[in-house]
C-alpha positions in Angstrom: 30.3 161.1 183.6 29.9 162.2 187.6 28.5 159.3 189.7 28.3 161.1 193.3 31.2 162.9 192.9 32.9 160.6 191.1 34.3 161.0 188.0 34.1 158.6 185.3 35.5 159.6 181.6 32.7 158.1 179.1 35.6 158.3 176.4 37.9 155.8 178.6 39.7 153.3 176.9 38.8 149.2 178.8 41.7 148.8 180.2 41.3 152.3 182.3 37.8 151.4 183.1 38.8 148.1 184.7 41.9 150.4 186.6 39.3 153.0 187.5 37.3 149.5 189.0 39.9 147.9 190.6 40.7 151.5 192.2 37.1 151.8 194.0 37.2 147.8 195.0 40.2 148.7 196.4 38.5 152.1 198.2 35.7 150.0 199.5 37.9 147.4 200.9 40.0 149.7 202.5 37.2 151.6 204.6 36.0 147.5 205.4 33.1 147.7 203.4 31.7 145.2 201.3 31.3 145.6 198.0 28.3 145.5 194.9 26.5 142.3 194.0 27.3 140.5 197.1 30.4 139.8 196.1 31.5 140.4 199.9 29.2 140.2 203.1 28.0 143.0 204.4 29.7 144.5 207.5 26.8 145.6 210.5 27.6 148.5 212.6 25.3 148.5 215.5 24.3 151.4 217.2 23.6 151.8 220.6 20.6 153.9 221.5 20.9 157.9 222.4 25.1 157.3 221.3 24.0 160.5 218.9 28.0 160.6 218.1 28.3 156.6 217.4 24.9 157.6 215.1 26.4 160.3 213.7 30.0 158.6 212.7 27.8 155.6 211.0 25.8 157.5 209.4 28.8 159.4 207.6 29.9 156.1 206.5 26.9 154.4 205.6 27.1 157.6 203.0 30.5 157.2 201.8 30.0 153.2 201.6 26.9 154.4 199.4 28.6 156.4 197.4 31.3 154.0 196.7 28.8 151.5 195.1 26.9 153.7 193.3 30.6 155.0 192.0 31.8 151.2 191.3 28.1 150.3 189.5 28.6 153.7 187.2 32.3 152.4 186.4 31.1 149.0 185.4 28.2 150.4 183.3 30.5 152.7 181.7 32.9 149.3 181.0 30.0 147.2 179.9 29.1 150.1 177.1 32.8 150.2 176.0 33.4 146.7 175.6 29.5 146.3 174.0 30.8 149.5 171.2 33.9 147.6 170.7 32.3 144.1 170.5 30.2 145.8 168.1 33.1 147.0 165.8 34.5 143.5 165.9 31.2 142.1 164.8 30.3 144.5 161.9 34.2 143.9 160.7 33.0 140.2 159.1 37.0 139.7 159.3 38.3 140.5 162.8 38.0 138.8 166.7 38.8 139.3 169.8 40.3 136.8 172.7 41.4 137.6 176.5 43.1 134.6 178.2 43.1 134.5 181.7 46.2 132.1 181.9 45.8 131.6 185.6 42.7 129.8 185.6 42.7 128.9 181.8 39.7 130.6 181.2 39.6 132.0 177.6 37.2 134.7 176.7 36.2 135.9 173.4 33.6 137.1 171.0 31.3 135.4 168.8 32.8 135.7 165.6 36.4 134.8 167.1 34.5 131.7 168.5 33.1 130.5 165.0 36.3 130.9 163.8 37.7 128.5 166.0 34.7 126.2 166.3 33.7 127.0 170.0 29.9 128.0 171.1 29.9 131.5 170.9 28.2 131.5 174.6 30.7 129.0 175.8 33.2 131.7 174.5 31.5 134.4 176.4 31.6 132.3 180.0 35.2 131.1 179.0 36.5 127.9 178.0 39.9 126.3 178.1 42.6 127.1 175.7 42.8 123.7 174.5 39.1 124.2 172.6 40.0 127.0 171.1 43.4 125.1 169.9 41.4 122.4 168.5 40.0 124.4 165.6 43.9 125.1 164.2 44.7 123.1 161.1 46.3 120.2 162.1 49.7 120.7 159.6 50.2 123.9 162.1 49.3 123.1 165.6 52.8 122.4 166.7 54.1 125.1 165.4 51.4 127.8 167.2 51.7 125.9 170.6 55.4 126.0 170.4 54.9 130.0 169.6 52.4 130.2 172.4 54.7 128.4 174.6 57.8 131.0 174.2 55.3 134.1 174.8 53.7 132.7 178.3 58.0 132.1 179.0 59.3 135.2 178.1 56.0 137.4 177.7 55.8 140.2 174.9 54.2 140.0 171.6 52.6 137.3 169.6 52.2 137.2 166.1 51.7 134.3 163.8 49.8 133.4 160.3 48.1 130.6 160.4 45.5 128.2 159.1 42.0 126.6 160.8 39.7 123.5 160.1 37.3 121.7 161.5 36.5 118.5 160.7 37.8 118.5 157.0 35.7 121.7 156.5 37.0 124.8 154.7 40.6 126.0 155.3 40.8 129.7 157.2 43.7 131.7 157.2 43.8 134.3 159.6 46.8 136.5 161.2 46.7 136.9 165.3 48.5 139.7 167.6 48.3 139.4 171.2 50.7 140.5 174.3 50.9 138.9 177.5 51.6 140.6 180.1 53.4 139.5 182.9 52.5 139.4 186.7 55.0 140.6 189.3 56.6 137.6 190.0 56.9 137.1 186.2 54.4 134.6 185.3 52.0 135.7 182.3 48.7 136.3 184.2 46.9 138.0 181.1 47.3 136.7 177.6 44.3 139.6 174.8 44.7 139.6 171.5 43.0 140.3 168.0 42.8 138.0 165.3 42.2 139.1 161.3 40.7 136.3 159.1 43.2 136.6 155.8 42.0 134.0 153.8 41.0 136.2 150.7 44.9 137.8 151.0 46.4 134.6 151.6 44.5 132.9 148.3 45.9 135.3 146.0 49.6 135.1 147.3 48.9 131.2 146.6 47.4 131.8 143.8 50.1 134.1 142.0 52.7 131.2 143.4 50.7 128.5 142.2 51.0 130.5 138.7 55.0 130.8 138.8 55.1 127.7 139.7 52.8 126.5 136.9 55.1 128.4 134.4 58.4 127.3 135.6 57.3 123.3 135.3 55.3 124.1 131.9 58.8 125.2 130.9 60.5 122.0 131.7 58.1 119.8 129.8 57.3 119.2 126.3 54.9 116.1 127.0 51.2 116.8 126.2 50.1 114.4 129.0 52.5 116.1 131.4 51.3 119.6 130.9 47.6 119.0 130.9 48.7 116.7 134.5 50.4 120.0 135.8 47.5 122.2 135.3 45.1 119.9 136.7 47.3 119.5 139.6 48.1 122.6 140.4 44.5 123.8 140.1 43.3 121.2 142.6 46.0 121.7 145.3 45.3 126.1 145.1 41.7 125.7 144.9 41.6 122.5 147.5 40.0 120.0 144.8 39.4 116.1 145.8 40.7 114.9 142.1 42.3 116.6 139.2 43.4 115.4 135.7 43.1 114.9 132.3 41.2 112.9 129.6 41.9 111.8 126.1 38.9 112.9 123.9 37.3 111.1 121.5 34.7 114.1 120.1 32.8 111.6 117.5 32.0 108.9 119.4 32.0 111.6 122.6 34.0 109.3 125.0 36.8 110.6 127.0 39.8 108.2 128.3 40.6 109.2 131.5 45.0 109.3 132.6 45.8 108.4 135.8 44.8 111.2 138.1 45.5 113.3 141.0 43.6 112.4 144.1 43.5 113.5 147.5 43.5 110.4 149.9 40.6 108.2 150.4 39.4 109.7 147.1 39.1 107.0 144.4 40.4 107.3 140.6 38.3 107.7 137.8 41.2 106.2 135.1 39.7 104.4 132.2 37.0 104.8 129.2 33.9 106.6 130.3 31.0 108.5 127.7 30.7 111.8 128.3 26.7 111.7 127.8 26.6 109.5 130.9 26.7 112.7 133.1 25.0 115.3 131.4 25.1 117.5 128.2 27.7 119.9 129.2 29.9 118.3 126.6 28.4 120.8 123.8 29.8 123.4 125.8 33.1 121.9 125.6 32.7 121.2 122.0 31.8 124.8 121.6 35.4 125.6 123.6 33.9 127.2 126.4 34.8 126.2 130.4 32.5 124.6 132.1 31.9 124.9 135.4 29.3 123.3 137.8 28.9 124.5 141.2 26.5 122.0 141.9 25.8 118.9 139.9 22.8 118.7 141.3 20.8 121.8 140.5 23.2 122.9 137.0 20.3 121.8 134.3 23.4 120.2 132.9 23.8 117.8 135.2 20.6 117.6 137.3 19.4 114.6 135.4 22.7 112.2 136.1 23.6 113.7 139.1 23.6 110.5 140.6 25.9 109.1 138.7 28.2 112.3 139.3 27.6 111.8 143.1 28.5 107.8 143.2 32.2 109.0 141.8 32.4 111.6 144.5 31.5 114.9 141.9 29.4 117.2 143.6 31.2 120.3 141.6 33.4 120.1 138.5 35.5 122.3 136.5 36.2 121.0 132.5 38.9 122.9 130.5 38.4 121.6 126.7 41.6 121.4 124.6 41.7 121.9 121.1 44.3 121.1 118.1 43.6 122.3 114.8 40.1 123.2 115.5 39.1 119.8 117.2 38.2 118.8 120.3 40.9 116.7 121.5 41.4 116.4 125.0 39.8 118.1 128.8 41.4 118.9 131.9 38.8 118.3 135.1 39.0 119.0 138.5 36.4 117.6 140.9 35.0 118.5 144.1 32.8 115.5 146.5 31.2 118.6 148.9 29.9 122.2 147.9 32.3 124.5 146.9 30.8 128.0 145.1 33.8 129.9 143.7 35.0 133.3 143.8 35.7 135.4 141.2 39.3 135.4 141.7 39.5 131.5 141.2 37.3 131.6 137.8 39.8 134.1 136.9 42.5 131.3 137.9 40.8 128.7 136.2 41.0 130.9 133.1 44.8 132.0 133.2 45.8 128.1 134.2 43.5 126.7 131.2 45.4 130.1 128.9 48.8 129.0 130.2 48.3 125.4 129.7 46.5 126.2 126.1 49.9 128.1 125.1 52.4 125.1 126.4 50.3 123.0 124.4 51.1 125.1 121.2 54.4 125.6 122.5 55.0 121.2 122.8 53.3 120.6 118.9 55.2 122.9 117.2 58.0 121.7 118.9 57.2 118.3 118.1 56.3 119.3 114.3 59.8 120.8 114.1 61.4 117.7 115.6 59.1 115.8 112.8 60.3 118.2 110.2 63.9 117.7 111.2 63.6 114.0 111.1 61.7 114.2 107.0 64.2 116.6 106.1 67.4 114.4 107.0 65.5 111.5 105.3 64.2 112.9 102.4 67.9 114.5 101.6 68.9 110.9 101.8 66.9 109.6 99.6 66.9 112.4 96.9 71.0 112.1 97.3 70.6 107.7 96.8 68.6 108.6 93.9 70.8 111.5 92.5 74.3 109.2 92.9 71.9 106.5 91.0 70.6 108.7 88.3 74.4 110.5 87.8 76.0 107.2 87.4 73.3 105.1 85.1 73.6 108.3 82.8 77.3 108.6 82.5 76.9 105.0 82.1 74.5 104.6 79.0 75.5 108.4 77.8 77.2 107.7 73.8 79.7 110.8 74.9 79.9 113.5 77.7 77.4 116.1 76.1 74.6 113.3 76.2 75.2 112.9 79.6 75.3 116.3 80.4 72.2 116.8 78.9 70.2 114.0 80.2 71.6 114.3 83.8 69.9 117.9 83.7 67.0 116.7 81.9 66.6 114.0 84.8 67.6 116.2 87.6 65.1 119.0 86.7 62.0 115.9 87.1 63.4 115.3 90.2 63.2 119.3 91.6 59.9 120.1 89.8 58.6 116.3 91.7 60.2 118.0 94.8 58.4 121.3 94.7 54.9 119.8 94.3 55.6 117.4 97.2 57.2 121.0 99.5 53.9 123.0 98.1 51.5 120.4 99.6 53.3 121.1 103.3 52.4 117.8 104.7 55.3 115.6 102.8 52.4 114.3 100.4 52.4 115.3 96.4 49.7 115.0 94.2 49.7 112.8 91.3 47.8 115.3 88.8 50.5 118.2 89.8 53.3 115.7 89.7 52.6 114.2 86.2 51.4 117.7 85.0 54.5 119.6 85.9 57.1 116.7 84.4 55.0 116.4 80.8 55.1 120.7 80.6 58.6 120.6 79.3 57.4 118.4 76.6 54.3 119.9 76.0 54.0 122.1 72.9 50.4 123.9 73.2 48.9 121.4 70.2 47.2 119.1 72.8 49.0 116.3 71.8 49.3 115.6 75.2 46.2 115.1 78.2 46.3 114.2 81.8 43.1 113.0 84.1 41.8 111.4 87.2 40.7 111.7 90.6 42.3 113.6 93.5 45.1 111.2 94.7 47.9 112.3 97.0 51.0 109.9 97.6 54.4 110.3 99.9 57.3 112.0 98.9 59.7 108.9 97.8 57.2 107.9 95.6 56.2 111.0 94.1 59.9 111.4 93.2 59.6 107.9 91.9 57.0 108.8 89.9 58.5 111.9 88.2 61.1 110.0 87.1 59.3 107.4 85.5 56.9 110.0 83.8 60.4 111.6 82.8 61.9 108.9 81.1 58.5 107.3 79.5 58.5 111.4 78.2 61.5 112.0 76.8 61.3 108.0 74.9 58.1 109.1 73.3 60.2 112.4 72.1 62.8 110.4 70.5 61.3 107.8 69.6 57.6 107.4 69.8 54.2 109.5 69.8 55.9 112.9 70.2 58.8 112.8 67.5 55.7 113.5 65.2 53.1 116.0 64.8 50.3 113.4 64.4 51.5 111.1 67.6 49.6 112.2 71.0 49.8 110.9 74.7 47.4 110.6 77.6 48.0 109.5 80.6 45.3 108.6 83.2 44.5 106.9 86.6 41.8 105.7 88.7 41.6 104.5 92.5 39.4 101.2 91.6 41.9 99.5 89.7 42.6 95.8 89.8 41.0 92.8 89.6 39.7 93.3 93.2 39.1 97.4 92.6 41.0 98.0 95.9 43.8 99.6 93.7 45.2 102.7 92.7 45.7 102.5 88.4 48.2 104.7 86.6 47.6 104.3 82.5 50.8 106.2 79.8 49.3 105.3 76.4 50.8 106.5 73.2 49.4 106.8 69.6 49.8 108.0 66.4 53.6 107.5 66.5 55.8 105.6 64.5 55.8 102.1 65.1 57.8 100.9 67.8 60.0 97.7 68.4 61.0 96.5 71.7 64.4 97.2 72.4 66.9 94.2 72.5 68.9 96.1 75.4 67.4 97.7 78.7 68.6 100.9 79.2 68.9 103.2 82.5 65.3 104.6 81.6 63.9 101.3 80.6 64.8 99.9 83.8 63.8 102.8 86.0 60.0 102.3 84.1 60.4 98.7 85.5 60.6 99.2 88.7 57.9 101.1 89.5 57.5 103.4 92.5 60.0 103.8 95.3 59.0 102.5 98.6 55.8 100.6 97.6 55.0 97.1 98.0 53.1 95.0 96.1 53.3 96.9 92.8 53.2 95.8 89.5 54.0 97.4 86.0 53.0 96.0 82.6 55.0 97.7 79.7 53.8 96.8 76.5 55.5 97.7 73.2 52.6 98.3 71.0 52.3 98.8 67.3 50.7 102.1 67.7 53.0 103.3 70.8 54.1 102.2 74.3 51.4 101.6 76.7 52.4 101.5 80.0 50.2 100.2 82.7 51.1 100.3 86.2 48.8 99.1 89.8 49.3 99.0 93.5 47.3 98.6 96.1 45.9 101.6 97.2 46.3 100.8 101.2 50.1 100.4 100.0 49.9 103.5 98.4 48.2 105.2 101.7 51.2 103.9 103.7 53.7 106.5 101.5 52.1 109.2 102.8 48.6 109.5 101.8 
């Protein structure tokens, strides 16, 4: 660009065009002429009349004084458009700003969108306001730490570069990343303090985020607790996402309440601990009980929640995230994290949501089977307890009562293979129950010879593994006494054996009925035997039982009840 002979570079950069303005200020202040905008006074050259030469010389500078205006004016448009283009790049950016300190007078100048960052009137910005304004919209947590930063820059001048966070009153939390230089006068005091400044938020989320996530799986790892892992995830989702209340609930999906554990809260934020219905605040439970996340930006628009929003809103829920757990296809407990003001997420932090609730999901598999194996470990060293007790007791009674060693031999074996088949049924059922038709069924098949001399019936009934052993052995020994001696030593003689769950006088018990006939007649014996005895005492581990054994003309019946709740307590 050539202003009256003046040339002025449209391409130059703003700090040239305000060198190329201080030059001509300096020009017109030289030759003692004032300068544009009456920024100086005027300086009056009078001239005398006919003094052609005094005429002549005033003209000459009247012309040059001219020129050097016009030359200035044409500089400062040219500055004006440059800092308007580059005002305008700032702008369309959505993520940068721009600041220029004068130190001196404390007068910071800056855009618009730096200004809304920092919570300062973008025309109060463009007039310049103190530092300390612009200070004010810094997160508290990191004030001290940028003034201090500030402090060594205006000392020793040079670069300044610093992360750090802003909010304004309790609003949203910024990130953003500032560069500046000061540059120092010649007596070494910083006179000029510009500088850019990047809004990182979206960066600095997903750094927290992926930390938030290692830290998630490293304290998952520690913990086997239920409580403490759906705690964690609450926890950690609230403090990434900047959540008032996090936690979890115990579920209850019949009656569709939900007992709420003590819970995370930011300060001033009150707990919701305690028994509340889910129905209460809206109908997004059948999303939950259909496994799926809810999410409610607003609890007062969601059609979920429109309808009980107040309620939500007396608690401080304006927006909530539920993550259902579920064990063995139920509905069993919900991790929730609660916001009191608006708060519409991004997709990154659904995605969050999602990989906390997956991670959380898996320690929770991870913490049953571990406590199902500790179970398991616990059964197993009891139940090889017991079956050794009852082994020892079986060995020795039938050495005992044996009339030499090969009896013993034999009915050791004999007693010893009840005890295995009793043990398999109770293994096969894989939750430490047996079932009484499989138990009686698989002890009477040694003795059963195809005729169907022998029948077996009644309803579904499951019972714990001491007793189903117990039980085995007594269908055992009542067996192998009707092959000596009563219904099954002859072809004619049959045995059923049958059971029902009303039982008893007050048909609250479980009834188990061994009734022979068709065998030889049968005496009592003057002597109790091993077997005899073992009949007796009915089933291991149940109290309350009671066994009636009758010596009958037309074969043994053997009658024994207990109550069923007794029964239940074994292992049903």
């Amino acid at each position: 660009m050539t202003a009256f002979g003046f040339q002025i570079p449209s391409t130059m950069s703003r700090d040239a065009l305000e060198a190329e303005v201080m030059r001509l200020r300096s020009r017109l202040s030289d030759s003692g002429r004032g300068s544009i905008a009456g920024t100086q006074a005027s300086v009056d050259f009078a001239v005398g009349e006919g003094d052609d030469t005094r005429a002549g010389a005033d003209g000459s500078a009247r012309a040059a004084d001219s020129d050097l205006q016009s030359a200035l004016a044409a500089s400062q448009e040219a500055l004006r458009v440059s800092e308007e283009r580059l005002a305008f790049a700032f702008e369309a950016s959505r993520l940068l700003g721009w600041w220029d300190w004068d130190v001196v007078n404390d007068r910071l100048y800056a855009g618009s969108h730096f200004a809304l960052m920092f919570g300062v009137e973008p025309e109060r910005a463009a007039k310049g306001a103190p530092i300390a304004e612009f200070l004010a919209g810094i997160h508290p947590d990191d004030r001290d730490r940028i003034r201090e930063a500030f402090g060594a820059v205006l000392r020793d001048g040079g670069e300044f570069s610093a992360e750090y966070r802003l909010q304004r009153d309790d609003g949203p939390v910024t990130w953003v990343y500032s560069l500046g230089r000061c540059f120092l006068s010649d007596e070494g005091q910083c006179s000029r303090f510009p500088g850019v400044v990047m809004d990182i938020t979206a960066r600095k989320a997903s750094e927290l985020r992926q930390a938030a996530l290692l830290d998630l799986g490293e304290r998952l790892r520690e913990t086997s607790d239920v409580g403490a892992i759906a705690f964690t995830a609450a926890e950690v989702m609230a403090e990434t996402l900047g959540a008032t209340r996090a936690g979890f609930g115990i579920v209850d999906d019949v009656a569709e309440t939900v007992e709420m554990q003590p819970d995370w809260r930011r300060p001033g934020t009150a707990t919701l601990e305690g028994l509340h219905r889910f129905r209460d605040y809206g109908s997004f439970i059948d999303d939950l009980k259909r496994g799926e996340i809810v999410i409610i930006e607003d609890v007062t628009s969601d059609p979920r929640t429109a309808e009980s929003a107040e309620a939500l809103l007396s608690i401080g829920i304006r927006v909530l995230v539920n993550v259902p757990i579920f064990e063995q296809g139920r509905f069993v407990s919900v991790v929730f994290i609660h916001y009191d003001g608006p708060h519409a997420f991004s997709s990154a932090e659904l995605d969050f949501v999602r990989t906390v609730a997956d991670r959380a999901q898996v320690a929770f598999g991870r913490a049953r089977a571990e406590e199902r194996q500790s179970l398991l470990m616990r059964e197993l060293s009891h139940r090889l307890k017991n079956n050794l007790t009852m082994v020892q007791a079986v060995v020795h009674q039938s050495l005992r009562n044996a009339p030499d060693l090969d009896a013993a031999r034999h009915t050791v074996n004999a007693r010893l293979l009840a005890l295995a088949k009793a043990h398999d049924v109770v293994i096969k059922g894989g939750s430490g129950c047996g079932s009484v038709f499989e138990i009686v069924s698989e002890t009477l098949q040694a003795h059963d010879d195809g005729a169907g001399r022998i029948t077996v019936s009644g309803p579904p009934v499951a019972i714990g593994s001491a007793t189903s052993l117990s039980l085995a052995l007594m269908i055992h020994e009542l067996a192998t006494n009707a092959v000596k001696y009563g219904a099954l030593s002859v072809p004619e003689g049959r045995v059923e054996v049958r059971w029902r769950k009303d039982g008893g006088p007050d048909g609250q018990h479980f009834e188990l009925i061994w009734e022979e006939s068709g065998g030889p007649r049968v005496h009592e014996p003057e002597e109790s035997g091993f077997g005899t005895r073992l009949i007796r005492g009915g089933l291991s581990g149940v109290a309350g039982d009671q066994v009636a054994l009758d010596f009958a003309p037309d074969g043994i019946v053997c009658r024994y009840q207990v109550p069923f709740s007794g029964l239940a307590e074994t292992g049903v």
